[in-house]
C-alpha positions in Angstrom: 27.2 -125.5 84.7 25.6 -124.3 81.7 22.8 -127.1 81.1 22.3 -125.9 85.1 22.2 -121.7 84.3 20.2 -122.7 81.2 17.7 -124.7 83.6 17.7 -121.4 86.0 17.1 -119.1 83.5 13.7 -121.0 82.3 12.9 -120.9 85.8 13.4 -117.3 86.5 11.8 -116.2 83.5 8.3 -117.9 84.8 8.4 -117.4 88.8 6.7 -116.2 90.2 3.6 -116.2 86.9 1.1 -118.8 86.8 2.1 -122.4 86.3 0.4 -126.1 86.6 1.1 -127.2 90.0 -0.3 -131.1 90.9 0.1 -133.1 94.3 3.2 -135.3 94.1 2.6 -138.4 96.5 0.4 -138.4 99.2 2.3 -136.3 102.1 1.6 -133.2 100.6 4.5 -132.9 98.4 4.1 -131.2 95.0 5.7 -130.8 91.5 5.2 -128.2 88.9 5.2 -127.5 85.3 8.2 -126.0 86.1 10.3 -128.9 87.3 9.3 -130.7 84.5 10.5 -127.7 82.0 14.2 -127.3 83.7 14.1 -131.4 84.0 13.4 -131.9 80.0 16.2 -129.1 79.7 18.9 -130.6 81.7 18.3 -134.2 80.5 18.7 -133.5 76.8 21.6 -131.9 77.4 23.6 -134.5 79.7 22.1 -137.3 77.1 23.2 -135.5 74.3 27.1 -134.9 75.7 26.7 -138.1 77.7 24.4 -140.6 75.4 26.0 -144.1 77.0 25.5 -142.6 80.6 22.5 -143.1 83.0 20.2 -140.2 84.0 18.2 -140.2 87.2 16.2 -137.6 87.3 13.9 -136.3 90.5 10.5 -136.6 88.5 11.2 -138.4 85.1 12.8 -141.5 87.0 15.6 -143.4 85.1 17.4 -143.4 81.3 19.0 -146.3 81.2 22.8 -146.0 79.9 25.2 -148.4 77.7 25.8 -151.5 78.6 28.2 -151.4 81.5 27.0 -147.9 82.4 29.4 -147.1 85.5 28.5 -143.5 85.3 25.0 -141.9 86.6 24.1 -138.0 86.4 21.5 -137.2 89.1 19.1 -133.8 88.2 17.1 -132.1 90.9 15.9 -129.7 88.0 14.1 -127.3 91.0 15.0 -128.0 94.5 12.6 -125.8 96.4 9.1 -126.4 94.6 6.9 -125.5 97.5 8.9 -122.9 97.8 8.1 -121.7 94.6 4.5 -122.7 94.8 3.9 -119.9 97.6 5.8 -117.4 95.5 9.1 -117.8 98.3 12.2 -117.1 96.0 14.7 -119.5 97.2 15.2 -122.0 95.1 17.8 -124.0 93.1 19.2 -126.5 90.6 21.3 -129.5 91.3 23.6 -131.7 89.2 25.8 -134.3 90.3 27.9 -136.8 88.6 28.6 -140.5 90.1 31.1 -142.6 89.3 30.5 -146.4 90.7 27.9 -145.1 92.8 30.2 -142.6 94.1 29.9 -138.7 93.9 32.8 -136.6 91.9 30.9 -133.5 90.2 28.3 -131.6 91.8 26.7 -128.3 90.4 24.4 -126.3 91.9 22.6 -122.9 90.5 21.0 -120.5 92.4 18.3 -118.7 89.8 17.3 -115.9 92.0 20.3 -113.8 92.5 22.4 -115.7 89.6 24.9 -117.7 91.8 26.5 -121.2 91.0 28.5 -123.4 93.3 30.6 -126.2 91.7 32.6 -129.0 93.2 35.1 -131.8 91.4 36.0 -134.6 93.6 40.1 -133.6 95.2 40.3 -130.5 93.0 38.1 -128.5 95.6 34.7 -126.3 95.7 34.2 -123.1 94.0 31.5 -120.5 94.4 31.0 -116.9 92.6 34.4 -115.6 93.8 36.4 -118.1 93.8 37.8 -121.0 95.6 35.6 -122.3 98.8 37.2 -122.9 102.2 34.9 -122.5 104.9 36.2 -119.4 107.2 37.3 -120.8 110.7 34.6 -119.7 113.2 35.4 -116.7 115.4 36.2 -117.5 118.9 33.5 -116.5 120.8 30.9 -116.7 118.7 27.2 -117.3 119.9 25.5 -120.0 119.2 25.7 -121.4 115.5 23.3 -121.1 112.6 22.1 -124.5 111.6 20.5 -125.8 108.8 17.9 -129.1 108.9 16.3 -131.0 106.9 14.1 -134.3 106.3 13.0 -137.2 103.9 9.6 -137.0 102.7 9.1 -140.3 103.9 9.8 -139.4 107.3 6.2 -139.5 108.8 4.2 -136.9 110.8 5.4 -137.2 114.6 8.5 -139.6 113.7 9.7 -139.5 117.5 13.7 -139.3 115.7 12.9 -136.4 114.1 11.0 -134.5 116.5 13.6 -135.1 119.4 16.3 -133.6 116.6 14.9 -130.9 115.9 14.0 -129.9 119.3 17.9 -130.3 120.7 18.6 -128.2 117.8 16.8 -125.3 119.1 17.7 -125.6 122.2 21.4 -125.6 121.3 21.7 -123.4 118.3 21.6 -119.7 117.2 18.8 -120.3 114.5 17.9 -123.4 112.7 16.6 -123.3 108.6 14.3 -125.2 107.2 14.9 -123.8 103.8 12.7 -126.6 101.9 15.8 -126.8 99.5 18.9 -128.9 100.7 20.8 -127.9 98.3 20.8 -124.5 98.9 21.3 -124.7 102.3 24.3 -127.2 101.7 25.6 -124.1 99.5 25.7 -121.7 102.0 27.4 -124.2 104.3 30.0 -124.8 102.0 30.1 -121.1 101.7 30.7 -120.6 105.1 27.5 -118.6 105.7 26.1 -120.9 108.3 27.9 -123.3 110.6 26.5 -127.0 110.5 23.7 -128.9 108.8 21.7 -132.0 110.0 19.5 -134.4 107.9 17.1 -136.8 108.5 16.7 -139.7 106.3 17.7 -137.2 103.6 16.3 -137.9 100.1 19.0 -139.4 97.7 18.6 -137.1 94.5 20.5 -134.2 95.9 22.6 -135.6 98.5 25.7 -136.4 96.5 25.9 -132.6 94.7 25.7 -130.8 98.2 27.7 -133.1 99.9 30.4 -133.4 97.7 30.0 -129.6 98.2 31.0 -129.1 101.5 33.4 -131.6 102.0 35.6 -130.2 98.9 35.2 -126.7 100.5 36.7 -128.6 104.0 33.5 -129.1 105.7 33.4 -132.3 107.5 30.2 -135.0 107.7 29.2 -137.8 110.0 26.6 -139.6 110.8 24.4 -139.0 113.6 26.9 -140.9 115.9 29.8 -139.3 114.6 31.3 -142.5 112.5 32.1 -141.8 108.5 29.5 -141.0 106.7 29.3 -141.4 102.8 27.0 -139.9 99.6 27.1 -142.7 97.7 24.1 -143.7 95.9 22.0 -146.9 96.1 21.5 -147.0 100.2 18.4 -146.7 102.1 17.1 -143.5 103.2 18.4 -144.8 107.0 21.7 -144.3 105.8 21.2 -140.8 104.7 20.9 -139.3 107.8 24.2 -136.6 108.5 25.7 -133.9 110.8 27.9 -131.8 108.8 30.0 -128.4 109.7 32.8 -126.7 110.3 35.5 -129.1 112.2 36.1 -126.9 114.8 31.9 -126.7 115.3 31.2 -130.4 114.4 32.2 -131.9 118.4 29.8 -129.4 119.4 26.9 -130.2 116.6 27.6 -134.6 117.3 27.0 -133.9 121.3 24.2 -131.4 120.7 22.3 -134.5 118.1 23.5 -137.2 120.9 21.7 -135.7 123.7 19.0 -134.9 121.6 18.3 -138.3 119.8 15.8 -140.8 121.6 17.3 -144.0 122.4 
């Protein structure tokens, strides 16, 4: 939690001033000077605490561990970059913790208005007042809030994707597209919205929100409503999720059923 307030703090104090901003990739995606400040922050500090652990980091790549290594710390030091690029404040920093692949510690800072999120595998979520459990939808209720979200290596057009998000907005109340996952997985697990559904989701911040929502009693599947898990390692094809509230989550796997091609 600190190495992650620390990381937000550096980040506050220069949005929204001028920083280096260079293409990332070739599909438009960016990084800036500042991920690579609140990366170089959060790294020292897990290898300093954590020296025979792995680190994967979103744009430094890998530091390899001890011999043996079973642990690996994952850092998404700004989750929201073009966000912050067009001078949108909604961004965040991620941490998780996995244990044989598996996810058991997930942090997650919100810079802007100073919030942090925090889960520990069967010892439950916790958010800026207190203990998580997602509030039971009221009977009645319109439509739900949704949140989306997609892989940068989902292409332009990708028929999957398309039909998805289209059933969604037939079928919900609003849908995000926040341009940070982990933020919107926060305000899931806060109860603030009702469901979530990625795409192909990218790996480096999948384990932190998920493990997010799930200690706060959300519930995830896959797109066909079998178990779904965050482990790390797996192809971006099984990254794809519908996650909620259980008493919304029938609703959200017949919604993405009807709306998937094929």
């Amino acid at each position: 939690m600190r190495a992650a307030e620390e990381a937000g703090a550096l980040l506050r104090s220069r949005f929204p001033g001028a920083f280096r901003v260079d293409a990332k990739g070739a599909d438009g995606d960016v990084v800036t000077e500042l991920d690579l400040l609140a990366e170089e922050l959060v790294t020292r500090r897990l290898a300093g605490c954590f020296p025979a652990d792995r680190i994967r980091a979103e744009e430094g790549g890998d530091r390899a561990g001890g011999p043996g290594a079973r642990r690996t710390w994952l850092v998404d030091p700004l989750d929201g970059s073009n966000n912050v690029v067009i001078g949108l404040p909604a961004y965040v920093v991620g941490i998780a913790l996995c244990v044989d692949d598996e996810p058991v510690l997930g942090v997650v800072h919100d810079p802007v208005v100073g919030r942090t999120w925090r889960a520990v595998r069967g010892a439950g979520a916790y958010g800026p007042a207190g203990r998580l459990r997602a509030p039971a939808r009221r009977p009645g209720a319109a439509r739900p809030v949704l949140g989306w979200t997609q892989g940068h290596g989902v292409p332009v057009g990708d028929p999957v994707a398309r039909a998805l998000k289209d059933g969604l907005e037939r079928g919900a109340r609003r849908v995000l597209q926040l341009w940070a996952p982990l933020l919107t997985w926060s305000l899931l697990a806060g109860g603030l919205i009702d469901g979530f559904v990625g795409y192909r989701a990218e790996e480096i911040d999948l384990p932190a929100g998920c493990l997010l929502a799930t200690e706060a009693g959300l519930r995830v599947r896959t797109l066909d409503g079998g178990p779904f898990s965050a482990r790390i390692g797996r192809p971006d094809t099984a990254r794809s999720y519908v996650a909620g509230r259980p008493e919304v989550l029938p609703y959200l796997l017949d919604l993405v059923a009807r709306s998937a091609p094929g």
